[in-house]
N, C-alpha and C positions, 0 to 999 in steps of 0.2 A: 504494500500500500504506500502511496506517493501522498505527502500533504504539503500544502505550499499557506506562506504566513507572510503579510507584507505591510507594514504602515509608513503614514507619509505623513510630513510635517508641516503643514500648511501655516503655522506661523507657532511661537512658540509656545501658544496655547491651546492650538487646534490642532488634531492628529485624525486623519482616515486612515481607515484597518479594513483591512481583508483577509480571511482565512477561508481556504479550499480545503477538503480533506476529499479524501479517496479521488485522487485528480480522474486519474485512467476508470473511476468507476469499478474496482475490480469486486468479483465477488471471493468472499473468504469468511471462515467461521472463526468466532469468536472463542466459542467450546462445545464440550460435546459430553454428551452424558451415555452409558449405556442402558437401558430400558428392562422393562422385563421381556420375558421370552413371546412373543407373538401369539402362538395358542395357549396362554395363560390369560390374557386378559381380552374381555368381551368385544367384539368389535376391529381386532387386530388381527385376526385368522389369516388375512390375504397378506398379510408383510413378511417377506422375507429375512430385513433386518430390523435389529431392533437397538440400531443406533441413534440418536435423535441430537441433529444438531442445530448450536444457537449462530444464525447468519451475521455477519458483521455489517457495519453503519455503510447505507450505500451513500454515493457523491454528497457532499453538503457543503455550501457557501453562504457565508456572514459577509457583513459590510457593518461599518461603524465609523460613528464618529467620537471622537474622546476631547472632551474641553475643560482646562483647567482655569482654575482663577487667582 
């Protein structure tokens, strides 16, 4: 994962901020658990595996402005 962070000083009380995360959008999991066994629990007969994973944050962009006094 690629994240890009960038502010700018428009005078020395005003600041714009940008931050990108996941630039390329990639997908990736954060973690992963393993489950119970598939014909043990009601509803899950048709699964194979009984891995269940947590997805990671897809693209996201901020924009701000920051003013001191």
């Amino acid at each position: 994962m690629f994240n890009l962070n960038a502010d700018y000083a428009i005078s020395e009380q005003i600041q714009i901020l940008a931050k990108v995360e996941n630039v390329f959008d990639k997908k990736y999991y954060s973690f992963g658990l393993l489950g119970e066994e598939p014909d043990e629990v009601v509803g899950l007969e048709h699964l194979s595996d009984n891995r269940f994973y947590g997805p990671g944050s897809p693209r996201g962009v901020w924009l701000g402005l920051r003013a001191t006094f």
